[in-house]
C-alpha positions as CSV (number, residue, x, y, z in Angstrom):
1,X,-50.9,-54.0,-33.1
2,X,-49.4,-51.9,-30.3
3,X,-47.8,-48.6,-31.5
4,X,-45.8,-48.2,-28.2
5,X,-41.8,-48.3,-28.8
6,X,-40.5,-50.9,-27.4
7,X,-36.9,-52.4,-27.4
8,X,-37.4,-55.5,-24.8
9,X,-35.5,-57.9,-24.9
10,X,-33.4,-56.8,-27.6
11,X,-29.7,-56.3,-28.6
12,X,-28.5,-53.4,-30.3
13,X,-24.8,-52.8,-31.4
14,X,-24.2,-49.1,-32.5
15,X,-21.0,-48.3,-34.1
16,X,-19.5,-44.7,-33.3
17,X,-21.7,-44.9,-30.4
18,X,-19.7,-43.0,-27.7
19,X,-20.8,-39.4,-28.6
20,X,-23.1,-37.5,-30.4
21,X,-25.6,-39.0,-32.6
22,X,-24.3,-42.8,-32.2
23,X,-24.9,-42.0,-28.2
24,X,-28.1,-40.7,-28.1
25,X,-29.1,-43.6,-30.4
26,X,-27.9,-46.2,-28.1
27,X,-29.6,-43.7,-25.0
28,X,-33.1,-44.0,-26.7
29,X,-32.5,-47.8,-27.4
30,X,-32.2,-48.7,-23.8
31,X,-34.9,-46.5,-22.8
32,X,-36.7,-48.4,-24.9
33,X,-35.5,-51.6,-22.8
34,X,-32.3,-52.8,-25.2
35,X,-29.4,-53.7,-23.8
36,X,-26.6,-52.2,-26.2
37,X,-22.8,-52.6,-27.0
38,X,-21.6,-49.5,-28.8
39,X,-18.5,-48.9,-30.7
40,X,-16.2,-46.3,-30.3
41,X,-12.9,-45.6,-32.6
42,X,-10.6,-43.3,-30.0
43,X,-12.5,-41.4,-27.3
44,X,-12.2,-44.6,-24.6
45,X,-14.0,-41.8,-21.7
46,X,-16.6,-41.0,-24.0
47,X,-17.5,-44.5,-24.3
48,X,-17.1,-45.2,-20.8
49,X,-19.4,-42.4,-20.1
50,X,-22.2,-43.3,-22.1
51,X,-21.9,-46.9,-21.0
52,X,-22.7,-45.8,-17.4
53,X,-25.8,-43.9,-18.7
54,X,-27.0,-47.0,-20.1
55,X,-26.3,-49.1,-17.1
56,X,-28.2,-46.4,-15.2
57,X,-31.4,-47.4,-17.3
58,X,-30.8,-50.4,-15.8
59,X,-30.1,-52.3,-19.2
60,X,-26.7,-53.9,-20.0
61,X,-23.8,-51.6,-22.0
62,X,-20.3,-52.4,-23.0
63,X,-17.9,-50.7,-25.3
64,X,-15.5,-52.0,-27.9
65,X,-13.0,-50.1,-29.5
66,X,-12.8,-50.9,-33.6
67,X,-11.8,-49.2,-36.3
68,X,-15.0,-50.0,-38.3
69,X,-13.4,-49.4,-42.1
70,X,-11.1,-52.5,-41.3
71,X,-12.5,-56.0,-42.4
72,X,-10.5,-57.7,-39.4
73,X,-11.7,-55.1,-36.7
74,X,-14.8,-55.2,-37.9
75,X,-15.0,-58.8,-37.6
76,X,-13.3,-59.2,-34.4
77,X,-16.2,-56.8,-33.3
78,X,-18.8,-59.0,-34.4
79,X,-17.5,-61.6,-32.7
80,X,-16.6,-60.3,-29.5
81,X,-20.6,-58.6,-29.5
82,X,-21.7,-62.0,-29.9
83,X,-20.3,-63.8,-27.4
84,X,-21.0,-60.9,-24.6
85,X,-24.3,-60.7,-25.6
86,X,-25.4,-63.9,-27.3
87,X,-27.2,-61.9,-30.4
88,X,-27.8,-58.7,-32.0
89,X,-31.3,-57.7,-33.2
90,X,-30.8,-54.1,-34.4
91,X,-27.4,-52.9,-36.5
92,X,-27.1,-48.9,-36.2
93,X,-24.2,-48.1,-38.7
94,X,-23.6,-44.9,-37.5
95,X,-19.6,-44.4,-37.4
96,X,-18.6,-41.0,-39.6
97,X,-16.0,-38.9,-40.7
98,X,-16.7,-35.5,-42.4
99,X,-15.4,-34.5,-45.6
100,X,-12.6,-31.2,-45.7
101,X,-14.8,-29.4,-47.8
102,X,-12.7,-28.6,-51.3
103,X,-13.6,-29.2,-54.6
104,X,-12.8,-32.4,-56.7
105,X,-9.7,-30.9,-57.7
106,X,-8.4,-30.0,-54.9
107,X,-9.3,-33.3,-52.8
108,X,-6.5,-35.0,-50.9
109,X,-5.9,-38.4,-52.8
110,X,-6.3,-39.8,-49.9
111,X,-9.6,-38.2,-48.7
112,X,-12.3,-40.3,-50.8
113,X,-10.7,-43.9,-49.6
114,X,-10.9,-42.5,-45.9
115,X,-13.8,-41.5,-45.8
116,X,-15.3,-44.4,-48.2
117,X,-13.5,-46.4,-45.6
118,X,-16.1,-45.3,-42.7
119,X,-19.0,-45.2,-44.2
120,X,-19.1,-47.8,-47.2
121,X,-16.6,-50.5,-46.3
122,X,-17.6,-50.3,-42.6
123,X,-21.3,-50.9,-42.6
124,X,-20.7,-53.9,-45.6
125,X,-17.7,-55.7,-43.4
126,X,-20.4,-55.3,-40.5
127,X,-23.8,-56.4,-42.4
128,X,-21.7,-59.3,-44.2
129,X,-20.2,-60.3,-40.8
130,X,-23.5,-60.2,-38.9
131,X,-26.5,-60.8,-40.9
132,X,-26.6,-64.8,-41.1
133,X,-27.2,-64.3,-36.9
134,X,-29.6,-62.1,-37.2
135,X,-31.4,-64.1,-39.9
136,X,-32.6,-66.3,-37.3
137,X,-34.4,-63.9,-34.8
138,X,-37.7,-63.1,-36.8
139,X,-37.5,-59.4,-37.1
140,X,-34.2,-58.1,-37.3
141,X,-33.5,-54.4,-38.3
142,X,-30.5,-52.7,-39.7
143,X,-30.2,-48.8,-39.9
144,X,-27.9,-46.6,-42.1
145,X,-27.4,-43.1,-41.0
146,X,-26.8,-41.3,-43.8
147,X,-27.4,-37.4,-44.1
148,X,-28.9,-35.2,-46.5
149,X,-25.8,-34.2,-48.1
150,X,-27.3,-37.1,-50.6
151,X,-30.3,-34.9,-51.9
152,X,-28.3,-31.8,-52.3
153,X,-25.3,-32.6,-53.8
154,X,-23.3,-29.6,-52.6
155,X,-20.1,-28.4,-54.4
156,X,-16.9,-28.7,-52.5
157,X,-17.9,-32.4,-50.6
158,X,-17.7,-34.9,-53.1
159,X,-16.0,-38.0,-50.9
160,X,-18.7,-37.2,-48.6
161,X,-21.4,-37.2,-51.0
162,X,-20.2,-40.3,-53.0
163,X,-19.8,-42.3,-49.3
164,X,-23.1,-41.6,-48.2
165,X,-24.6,-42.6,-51.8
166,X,-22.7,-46.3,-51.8
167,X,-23.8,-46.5,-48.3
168,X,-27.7,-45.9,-49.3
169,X,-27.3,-48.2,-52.0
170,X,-25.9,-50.8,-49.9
171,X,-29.1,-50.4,-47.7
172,X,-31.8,-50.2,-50.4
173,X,-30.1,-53.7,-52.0
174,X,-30.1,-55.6,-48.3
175,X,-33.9,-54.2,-48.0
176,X,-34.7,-56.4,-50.6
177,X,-32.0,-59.6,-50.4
178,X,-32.7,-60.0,-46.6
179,X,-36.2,-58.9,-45.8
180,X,-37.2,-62.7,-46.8
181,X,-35.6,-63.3,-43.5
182,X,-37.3,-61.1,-41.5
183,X,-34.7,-58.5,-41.7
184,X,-35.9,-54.7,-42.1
185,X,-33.1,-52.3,-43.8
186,X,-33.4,-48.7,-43.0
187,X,-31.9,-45.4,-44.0
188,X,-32.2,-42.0,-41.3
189,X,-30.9,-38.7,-43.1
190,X,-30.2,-36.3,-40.5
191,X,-29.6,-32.3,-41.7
192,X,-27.1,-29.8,-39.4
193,X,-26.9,-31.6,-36.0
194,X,-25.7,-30.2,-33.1
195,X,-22.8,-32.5,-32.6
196,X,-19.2,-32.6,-32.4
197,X,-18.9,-32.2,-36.2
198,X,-21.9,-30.1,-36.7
199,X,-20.3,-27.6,-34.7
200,X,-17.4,-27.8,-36.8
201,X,-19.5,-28.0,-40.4
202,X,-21.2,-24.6,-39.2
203,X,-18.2,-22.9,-38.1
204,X,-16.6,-23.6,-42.1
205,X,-19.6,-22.2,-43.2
206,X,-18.8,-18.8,-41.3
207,X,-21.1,-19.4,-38.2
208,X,-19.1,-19.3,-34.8
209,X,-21.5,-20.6,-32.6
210,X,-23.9,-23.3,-34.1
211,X,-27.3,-21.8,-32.5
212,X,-26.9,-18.8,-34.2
213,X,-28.6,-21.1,-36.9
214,X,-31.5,-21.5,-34.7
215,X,-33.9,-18.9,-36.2
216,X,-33.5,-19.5,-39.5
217,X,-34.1,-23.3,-39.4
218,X,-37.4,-25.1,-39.1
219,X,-39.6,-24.6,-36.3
220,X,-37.1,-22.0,-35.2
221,X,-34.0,-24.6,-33.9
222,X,-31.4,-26.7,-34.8
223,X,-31.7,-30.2,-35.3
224,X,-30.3,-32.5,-31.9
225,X,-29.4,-35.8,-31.7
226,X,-31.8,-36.9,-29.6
227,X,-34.5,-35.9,-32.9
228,X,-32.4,-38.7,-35.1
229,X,-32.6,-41.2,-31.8
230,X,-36.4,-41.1,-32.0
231,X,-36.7,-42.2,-36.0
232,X,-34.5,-44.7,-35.6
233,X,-36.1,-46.2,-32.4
234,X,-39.3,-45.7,-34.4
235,X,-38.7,-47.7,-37.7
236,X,-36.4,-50.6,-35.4
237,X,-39.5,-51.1,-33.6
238,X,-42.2,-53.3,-33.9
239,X,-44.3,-50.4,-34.0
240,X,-43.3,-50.4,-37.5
241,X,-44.3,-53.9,-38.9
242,X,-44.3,-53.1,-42.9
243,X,-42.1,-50.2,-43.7
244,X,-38.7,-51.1,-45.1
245,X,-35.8,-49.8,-47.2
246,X,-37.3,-46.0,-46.9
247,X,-34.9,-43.0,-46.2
248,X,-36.3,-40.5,-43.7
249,X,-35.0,-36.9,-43.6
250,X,-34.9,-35.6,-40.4
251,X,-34.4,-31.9,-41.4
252,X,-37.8,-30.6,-40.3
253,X,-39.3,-30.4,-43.4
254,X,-36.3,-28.7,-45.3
255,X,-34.7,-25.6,-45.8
């Protein structure tokens, strides 16, 4: 058994893949010698961008726009992935939204369904739409990026909480319906990341500039994307043959 990462020869489709954690994902991925379509909901240049730095790596990149939450879009995704790339080996359901922050009483009506939207309904439309193609391959591997908001149950970021829960419980119940087929089902918990909307989470928690976190955190810096890119090329890997529906914290070891 070789411990190397290795990704070649595979297909990966990453959904909110254009930026931030979903592109470093998709970065380390081809690295690691898969060729990758990523998702993107909006940011078309961002998508085009990290495309390019794929291609670079010499592997094969294209982006499709989808709103992930929708069954149709999410289907039309699928199915457009498939016939560009003939098959998809690893499933990174990635796609977010962050919650506003207020209590349960204060919530917009319409925040929990949004946000449910992304992070339950999306991965489920995706895995039910993709799965029976990927049961043929082997080893297939499916990856939920979830966060540690589900061990800490903060006040003031309960659709955000809830979402991420459903989403681990979707995980945990494919780890055991599919793995018969050869398919692993993972879950990667990332704390604070210096992203788009980690920036903005440690500004609402009174912090201007994000690195001012640095000292305080574990080995003496905030997390990065690139640090959730290398768990999930790790367990999608062969050099993990047995390990399936765990949930990894990257957070450094906690607060």
């Amino acid at each position: 058994m070789s411990l190397a990462i290795s990704h070649e020869g595979r297909i990966a489709l990453v959904t909110g893949g254009s930026r931030g954690i979903g592109r470093a994902i998709a970065l380390r991925l081809a690295q690691a010698g898969a060729d990758v379509a990523i998702n993107y909901r909006r940011d078309e240049a961002a998508a085009a961008e990290t495309v390019a730095a794929i291609q670079a790596l010499g592997r094969k990149a294209r982006a499709y726009p989808a709103s992930v939450e929708s069954r149709d879009d999410a289907h039309r995704l699928v199915q457009a992935v498939l016939a560009d790339f003939g098959a998809v080996h690893v499933l990174v359901n990635n796609a977010g939204i962050s919650s506003r922050g207020q209590s349960v009483v204060d919530t917009d009506p319409g925040e929990p369904e949004r946000v449910m939207g992304v992070h339950v309904w999306g991965p489920f439309h995706l895995c039910q739409a993709l799965i029976p193609s990927m049961r043929g391959h082997g080893r297939a591997d499916i990856v939920m990026i979830s966060s540690v908001a589900t061990r800490r149950y903060a006040a003031n970021g309960a659709p955000y909480s809830m979402a991420k829960a459903a989403m681990e419980a979707l995980a945990l119940t494919l780890a055991k319906e599919e793995r018969r087929h050869g398919i692993r089902t993972h879950i990667v918990s990332p704390t604070l990341t210096d992203t788009e909307m980690g920036r903005r989470l440690a500004k609402a928690r009174g912090s201007a500039d994000i690195r001012s976190l640095d000292a305080g955190s574990p080995f003496g810096r905030v997390s990065v994307p690139e640090d959730v890119a290398a768990v999930v090329a790790f367990l999608a890997s062969d050099a993990n043959p047995y390990v399936n529906g765990q949930n990894i914290a990257v957070d450094g070891g906690g607060a």
